[in-house]
C-alpha positions as a Markdown table, in Angstrom:
| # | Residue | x | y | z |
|---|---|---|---|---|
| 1 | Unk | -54.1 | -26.2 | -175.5 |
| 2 | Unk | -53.5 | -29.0 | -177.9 |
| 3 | Unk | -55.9 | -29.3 | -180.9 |
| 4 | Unk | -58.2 | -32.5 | -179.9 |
| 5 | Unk | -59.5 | -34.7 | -183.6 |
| 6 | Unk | -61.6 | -37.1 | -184.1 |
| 7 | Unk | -61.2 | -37.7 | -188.3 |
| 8 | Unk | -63.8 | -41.0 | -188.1 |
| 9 | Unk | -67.5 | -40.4 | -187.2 |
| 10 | Unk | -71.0 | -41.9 | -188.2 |
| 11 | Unk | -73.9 | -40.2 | -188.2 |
| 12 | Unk | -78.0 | -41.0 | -189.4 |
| 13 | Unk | -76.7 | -41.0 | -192.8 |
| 14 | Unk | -75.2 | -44.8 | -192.0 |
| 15 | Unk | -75.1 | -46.2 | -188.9 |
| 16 | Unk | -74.9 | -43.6 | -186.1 |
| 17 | Unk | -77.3 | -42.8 | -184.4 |
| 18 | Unk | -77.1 | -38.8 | -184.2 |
| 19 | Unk | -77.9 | -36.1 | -186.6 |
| 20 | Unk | -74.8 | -34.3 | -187.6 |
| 21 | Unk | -76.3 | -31.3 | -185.8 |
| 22 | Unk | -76.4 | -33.2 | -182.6 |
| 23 | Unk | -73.1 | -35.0 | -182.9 |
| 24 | Unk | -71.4 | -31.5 | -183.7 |
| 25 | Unk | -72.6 | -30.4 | -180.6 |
| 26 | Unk | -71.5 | -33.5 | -178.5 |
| 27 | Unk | -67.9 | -33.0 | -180.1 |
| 28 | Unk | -68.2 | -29.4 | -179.1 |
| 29 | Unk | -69.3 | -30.6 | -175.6 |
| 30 | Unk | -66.3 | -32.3 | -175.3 |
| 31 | Unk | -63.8 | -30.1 | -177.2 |
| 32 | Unk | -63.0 | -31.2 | -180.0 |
| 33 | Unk | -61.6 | -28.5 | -182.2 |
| 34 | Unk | -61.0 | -30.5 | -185.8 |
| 35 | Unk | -63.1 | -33.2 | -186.7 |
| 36 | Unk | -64.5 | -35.0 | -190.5 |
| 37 | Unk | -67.5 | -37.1 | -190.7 |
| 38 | Unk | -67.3 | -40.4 | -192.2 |
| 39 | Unk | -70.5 | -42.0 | -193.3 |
| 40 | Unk | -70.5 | -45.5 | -194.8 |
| 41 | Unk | -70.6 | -45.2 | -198.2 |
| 42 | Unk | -72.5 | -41.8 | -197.7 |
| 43 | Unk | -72.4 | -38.1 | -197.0 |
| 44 | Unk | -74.0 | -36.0 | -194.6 |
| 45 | Unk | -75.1 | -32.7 | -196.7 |
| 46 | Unk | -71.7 | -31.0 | -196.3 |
| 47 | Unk | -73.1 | -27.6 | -196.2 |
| 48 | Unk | -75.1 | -28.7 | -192.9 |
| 49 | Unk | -72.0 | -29.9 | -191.4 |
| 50 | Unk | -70.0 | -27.1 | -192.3 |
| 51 | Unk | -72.5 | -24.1 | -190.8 |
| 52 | Unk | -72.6 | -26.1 | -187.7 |
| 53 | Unk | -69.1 | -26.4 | -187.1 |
| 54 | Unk | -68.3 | -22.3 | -187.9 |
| 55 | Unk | -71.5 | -21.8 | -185.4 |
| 56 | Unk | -69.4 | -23.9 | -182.5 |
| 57 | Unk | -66.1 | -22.3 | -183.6 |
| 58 | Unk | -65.0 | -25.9 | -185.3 |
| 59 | Unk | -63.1 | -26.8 | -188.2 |
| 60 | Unk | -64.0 | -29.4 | -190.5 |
| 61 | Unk | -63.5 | -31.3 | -194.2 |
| 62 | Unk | -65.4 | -33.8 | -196.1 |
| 63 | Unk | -65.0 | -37.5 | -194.6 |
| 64 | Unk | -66.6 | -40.8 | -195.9 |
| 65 | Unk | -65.4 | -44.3 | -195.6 |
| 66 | Unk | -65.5 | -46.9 | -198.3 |
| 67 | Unk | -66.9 | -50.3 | -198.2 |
| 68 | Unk | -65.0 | -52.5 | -201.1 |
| 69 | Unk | -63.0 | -55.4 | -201.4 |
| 70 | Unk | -59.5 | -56.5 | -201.3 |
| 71 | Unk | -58.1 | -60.1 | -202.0 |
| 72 | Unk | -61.6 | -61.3 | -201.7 |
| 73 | Unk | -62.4 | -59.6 | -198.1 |
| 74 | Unk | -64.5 | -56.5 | -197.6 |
| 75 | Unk | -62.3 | -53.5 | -196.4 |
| 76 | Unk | -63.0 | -50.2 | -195.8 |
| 77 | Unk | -60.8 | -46.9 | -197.0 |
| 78 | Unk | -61.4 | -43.3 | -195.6 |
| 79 | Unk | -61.4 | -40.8 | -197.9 |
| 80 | Unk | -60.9 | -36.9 | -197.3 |
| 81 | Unk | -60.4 | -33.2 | -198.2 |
| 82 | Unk | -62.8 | -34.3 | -201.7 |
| 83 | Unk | -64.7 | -32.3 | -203.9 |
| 84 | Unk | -67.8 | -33.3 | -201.7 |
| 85 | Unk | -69.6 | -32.4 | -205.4 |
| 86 | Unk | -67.7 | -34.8 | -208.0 |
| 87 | Unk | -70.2 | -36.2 | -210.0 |
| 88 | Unk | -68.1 | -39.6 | -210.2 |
| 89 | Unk | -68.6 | -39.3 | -206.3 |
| 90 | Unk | -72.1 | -38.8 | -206.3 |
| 91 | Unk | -72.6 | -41.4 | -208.9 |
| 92 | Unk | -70.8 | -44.1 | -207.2 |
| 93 | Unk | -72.4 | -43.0 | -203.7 |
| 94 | Unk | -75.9 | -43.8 | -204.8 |
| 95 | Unk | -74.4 | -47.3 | -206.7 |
| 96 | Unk | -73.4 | -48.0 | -203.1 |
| 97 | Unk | -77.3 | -47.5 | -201.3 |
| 98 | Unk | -78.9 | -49.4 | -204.0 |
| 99 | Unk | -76.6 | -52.4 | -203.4 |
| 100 | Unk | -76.4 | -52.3 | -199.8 |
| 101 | Unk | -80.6 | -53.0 | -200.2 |
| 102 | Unk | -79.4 | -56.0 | -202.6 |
| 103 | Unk | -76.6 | -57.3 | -200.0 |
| 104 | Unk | -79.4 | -56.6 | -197.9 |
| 105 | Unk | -81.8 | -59.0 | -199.1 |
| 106 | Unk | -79.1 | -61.9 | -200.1 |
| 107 | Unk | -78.2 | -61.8 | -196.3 |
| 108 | Unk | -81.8 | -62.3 | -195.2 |
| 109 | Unk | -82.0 | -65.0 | -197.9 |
| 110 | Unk | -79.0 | -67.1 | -196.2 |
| 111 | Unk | -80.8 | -66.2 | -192.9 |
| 112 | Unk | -83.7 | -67.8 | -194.1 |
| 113 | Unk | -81.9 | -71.3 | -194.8 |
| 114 | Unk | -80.3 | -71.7 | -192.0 |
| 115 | Unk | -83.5 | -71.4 | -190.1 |
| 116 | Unk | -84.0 | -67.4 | -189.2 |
| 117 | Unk | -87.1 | -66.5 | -190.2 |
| 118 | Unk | -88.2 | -62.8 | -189.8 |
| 119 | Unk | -91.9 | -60.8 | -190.6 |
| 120 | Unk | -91.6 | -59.4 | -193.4 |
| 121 | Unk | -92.7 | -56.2 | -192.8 |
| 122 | Unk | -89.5 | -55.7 | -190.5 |
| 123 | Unk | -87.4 | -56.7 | -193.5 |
| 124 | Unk | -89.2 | -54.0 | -195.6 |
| 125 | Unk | -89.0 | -51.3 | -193.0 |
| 126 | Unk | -84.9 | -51.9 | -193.0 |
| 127 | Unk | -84.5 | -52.7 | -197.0 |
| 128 | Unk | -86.7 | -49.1 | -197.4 |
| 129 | Unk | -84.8 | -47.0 | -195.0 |
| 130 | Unk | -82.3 | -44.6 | -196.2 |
| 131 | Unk | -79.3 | -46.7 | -195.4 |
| 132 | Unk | -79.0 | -50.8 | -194.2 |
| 133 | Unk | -76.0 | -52.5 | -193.4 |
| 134 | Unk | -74.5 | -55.3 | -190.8 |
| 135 | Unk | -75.4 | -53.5 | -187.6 |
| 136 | Unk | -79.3 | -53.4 | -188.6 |
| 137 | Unk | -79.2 | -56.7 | -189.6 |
| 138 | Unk | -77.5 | -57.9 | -186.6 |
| 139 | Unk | -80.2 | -55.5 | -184.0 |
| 140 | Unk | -82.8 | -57.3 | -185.7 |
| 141 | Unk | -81.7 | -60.8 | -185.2 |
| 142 | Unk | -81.2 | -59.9 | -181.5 |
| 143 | Unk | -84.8 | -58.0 | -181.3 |
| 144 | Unk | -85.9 | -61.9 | -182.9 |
| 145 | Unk | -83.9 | -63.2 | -179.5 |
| 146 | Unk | -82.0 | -64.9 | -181.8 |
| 147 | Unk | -78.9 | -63.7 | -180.3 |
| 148 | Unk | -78.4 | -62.5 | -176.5 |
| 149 | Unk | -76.8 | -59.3 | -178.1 |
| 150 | Unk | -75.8 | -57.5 | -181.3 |
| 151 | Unk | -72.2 | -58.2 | -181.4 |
| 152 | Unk | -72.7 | -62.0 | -181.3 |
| 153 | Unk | -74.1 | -61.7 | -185.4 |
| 154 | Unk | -71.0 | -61.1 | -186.7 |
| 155 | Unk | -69.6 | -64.7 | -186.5 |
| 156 | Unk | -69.6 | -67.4 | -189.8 |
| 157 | Unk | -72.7 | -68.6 | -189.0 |
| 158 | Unk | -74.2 | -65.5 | -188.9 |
| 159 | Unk | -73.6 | -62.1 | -191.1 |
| 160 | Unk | -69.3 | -62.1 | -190.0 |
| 161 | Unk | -67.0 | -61.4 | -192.6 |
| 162 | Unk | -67.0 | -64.9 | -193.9 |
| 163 | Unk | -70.5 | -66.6 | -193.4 |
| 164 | Unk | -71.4 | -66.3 | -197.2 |
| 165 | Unk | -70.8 | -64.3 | -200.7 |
| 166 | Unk | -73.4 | -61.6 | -199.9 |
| 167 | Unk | -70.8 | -60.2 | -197.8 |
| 168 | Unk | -68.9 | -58.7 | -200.7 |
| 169 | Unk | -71.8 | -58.3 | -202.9 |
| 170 | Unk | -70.9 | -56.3 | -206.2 |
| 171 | Unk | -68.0 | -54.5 | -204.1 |
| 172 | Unk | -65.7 | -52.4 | -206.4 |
| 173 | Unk | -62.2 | -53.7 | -206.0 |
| 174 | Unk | -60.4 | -51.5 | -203.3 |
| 175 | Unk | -58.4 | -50.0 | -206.6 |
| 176 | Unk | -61.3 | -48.4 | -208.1 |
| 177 | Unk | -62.7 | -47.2 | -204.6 |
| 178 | Unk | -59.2 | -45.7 | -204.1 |
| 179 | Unk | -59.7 | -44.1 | -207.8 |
| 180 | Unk | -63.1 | -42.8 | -207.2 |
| 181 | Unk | -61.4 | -40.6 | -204.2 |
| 182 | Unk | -58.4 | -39.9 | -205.5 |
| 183 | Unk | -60.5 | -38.4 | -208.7 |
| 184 | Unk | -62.3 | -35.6 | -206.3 |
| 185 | Unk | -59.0 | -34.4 | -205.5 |
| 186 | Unk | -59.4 | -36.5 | -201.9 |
| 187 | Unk | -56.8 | -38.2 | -199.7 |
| 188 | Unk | -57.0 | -41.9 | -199.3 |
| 189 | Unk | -56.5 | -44.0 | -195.6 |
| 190 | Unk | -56.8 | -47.3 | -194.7 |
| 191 | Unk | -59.3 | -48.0 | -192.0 |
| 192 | Unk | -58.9 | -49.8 | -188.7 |
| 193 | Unk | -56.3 | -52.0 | -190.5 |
| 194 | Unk | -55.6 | -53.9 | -187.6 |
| 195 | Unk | -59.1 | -54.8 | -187.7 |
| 196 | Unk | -58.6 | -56.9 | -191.4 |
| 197 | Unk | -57.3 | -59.8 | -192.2 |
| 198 | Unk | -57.0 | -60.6 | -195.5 |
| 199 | Unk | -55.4 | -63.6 | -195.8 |
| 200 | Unk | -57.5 | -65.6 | -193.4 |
| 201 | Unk | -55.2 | -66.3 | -190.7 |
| 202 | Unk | -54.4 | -65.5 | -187.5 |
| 203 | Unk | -52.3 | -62.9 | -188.4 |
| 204 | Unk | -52.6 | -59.2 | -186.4 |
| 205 | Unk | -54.5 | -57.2 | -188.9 |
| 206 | Unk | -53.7 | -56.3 | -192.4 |
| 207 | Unk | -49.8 | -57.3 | -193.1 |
| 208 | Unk | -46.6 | -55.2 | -194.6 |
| 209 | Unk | -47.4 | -57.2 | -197.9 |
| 210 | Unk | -51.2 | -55.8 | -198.1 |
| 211 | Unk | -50.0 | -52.6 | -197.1 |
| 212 | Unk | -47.2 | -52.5 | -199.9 |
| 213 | Unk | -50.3 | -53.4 | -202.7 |
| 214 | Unk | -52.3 | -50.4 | -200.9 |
| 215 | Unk | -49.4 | -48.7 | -201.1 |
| 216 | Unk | -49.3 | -49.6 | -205.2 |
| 217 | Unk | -53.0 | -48.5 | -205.4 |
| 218 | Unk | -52.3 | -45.0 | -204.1 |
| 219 | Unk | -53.0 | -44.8 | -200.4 |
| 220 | Unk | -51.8 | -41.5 | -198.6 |
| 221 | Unk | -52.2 | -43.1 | -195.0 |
| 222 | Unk | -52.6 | -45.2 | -192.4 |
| 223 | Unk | -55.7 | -45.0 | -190.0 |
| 224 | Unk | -53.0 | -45.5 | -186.8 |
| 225 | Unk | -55.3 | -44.5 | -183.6 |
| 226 | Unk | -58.1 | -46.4 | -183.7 |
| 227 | Unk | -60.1 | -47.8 | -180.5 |
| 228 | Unk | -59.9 | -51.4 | -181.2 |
| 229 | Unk | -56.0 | -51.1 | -182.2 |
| 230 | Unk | -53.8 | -52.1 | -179.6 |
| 231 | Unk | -50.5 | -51.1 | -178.2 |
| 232 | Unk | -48.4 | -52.8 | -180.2 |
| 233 | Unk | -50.5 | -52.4 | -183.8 |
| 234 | Unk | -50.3 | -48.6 | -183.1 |
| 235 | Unk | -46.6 | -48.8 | -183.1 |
| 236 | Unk | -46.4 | -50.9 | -185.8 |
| 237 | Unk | -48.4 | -48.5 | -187.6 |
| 238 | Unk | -46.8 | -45.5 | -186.6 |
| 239 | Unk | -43.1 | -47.3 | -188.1 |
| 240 | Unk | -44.8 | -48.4 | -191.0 |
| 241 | Unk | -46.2 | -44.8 | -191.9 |
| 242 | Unk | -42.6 | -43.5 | -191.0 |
| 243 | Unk | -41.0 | -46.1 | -193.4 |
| 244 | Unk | -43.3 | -45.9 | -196.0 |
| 245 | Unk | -43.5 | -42.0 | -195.9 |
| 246 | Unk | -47.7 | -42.1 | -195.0 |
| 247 | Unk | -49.5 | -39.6 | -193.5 |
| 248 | Unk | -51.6 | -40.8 | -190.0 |
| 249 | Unk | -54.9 | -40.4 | -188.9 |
| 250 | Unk | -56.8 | -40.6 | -185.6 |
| 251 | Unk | -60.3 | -41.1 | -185.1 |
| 252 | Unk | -62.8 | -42.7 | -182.4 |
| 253 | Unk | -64.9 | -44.7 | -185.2 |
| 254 | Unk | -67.8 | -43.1 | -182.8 |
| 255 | Unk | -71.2 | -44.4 | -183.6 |
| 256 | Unk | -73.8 | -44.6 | -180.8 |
| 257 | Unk | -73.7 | -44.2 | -176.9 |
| 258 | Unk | -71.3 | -42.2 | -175.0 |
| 259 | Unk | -68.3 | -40.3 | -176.6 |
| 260 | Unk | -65.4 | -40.4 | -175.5 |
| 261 | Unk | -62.5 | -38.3 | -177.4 |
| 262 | Unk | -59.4 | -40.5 | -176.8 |
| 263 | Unk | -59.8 | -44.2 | -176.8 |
| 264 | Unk | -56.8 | -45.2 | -177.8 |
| 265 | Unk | -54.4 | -47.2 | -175.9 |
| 266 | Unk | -51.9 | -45.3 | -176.7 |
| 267 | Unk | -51.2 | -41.3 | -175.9 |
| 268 | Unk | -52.0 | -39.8 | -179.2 |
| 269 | Unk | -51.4 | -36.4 | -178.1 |
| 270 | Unk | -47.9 | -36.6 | -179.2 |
| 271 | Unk | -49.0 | -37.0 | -182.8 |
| 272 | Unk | -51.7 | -34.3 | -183.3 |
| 273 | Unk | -49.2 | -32.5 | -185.2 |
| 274 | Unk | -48.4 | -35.0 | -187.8 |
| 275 | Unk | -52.0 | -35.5 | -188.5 |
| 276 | Unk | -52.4 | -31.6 | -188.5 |
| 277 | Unk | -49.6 | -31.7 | -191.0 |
| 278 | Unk | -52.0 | -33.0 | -194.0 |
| 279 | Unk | -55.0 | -31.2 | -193.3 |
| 280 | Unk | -55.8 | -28.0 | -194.5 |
């Protein structure tokens, strides 16, 4: 039977909404046999994690994905196989949740001006909570009915990638982000690139140019299978990583709802080996 992945996962320590204990056992549900959890600028207690996967007869490493920015736009990195206890890590990881609360409250602020008013009490519950980012911000504006649902915040006039500087507030520089990783002994992949767009065109996701400064700041790989990729990005991807001689990942970017372990619009069956290839 061939190994099934998922190397991109979000639990209650960002935005999921499951425990790690209850997402294990939804993996397990649906057989996954290798997975890595990948909190927003977070970890999961890695020890947790770990017992639960040797008590469902899972393997698994330390995951987390990296909010910073690159050419002026907010991109995320994944890192891996880290030293889960690097004090640089732990140092930068709790940087991170006290300026998410900042972002936080600068996004509200631009909220406010353009006319989107909220109680302040719900703006304390979400600055106080262990972890706030875009999705909260965008369930509350639709619990306001100021949107008919949560996806329809991230546009410019809302909290999208370009609706104001808060966006990238106090980011490190995707160099340093790549450093901090590469420093616990991790491996370093670029998220959902098709996703990005750095330059601020229409262009299909993050170009052969960004890729080649990535490439400069000491990536390892390419985030290939991703739900929202298409066809023709995955292949791209795939010859890219064969080019530039970059490991590929795979992952479902699973966050709430139901889980489902191969969204991809390509097979990705065929490429479970060359993913297995890096991870030990």
């Amino acid at each position: 039977m061939n190994p099934i992945l998922d190397l991109h996962l979000h639990t209650r320590y960002s935005d999921g909404e499951r425990s790690p204990e209850e997402l294990v056992k939804e993996l397990k549900a649906n057989h996954v046999t290798c997975f890595s959890l990948t909190d927003h600028d977070n970890m999961a207690p890695f020890e947790l994690v770990k017992r639960a996967a040797l008590e469902n007869d899972m393997y698994t490493f330390t995951g987390i994905e990296i909010s910073s920015v690159f050419k002026g736009v907010e991109i995320h990195i994944l890192g891996y196989q880290f030293d889960w206890q690097s004090p640089q890590l732990i140092e930068f990881i709790e940087e991170r949740m006290r300026l998410r609360k900042e972002r936080a409250l600068l996004m509200f602020e631009r909220l406010a001006e353009s006319g989107f008013i909220f109680d302040e009490r719900d703006v304390e519950a979400l600055i106080n909570d262990h972890y706030i980012g875009r999705p909260q911000i965008a369930n509350l504006l639709y619990a306001y009915n100021y949107i008919s649902e949560p996806g329809q915040a991230f546009c410019d006039e809302l909290i999208g990638d370009a609706s104001s500087e808060a966006i990238t507030h106090r980011l490190r520089p995707v160099e340093e982000a790549i450093a901090i990783i590469k420093q616990a002994g991790g491996l370093v992949f670029v998220a959902h690139p098709g996703l990005f767009n750095v330059d601020k065109s229409k262009q299909d996701g993050l170009n052969k140019y960004g890729f080649n400064r990535l490439i400069d700041f000491g990536i390892d790989g390419i985030e290939v299978f991703h739900p929202r990729h298409t066809k023709s990005q995955i292949q791209r991807y795939l010859a890219l990583a064969r080019e530039k001689s970059l490991f590929i990942s795979m992952g479902t970017d699973y966050h709430r709802g139901d889980y489902k372990t191969n969204p991809y619009t390509l097979n990705e069956a065929k490429y479970t080996k060359d993913v297995l290839s890096w991870i030990n």
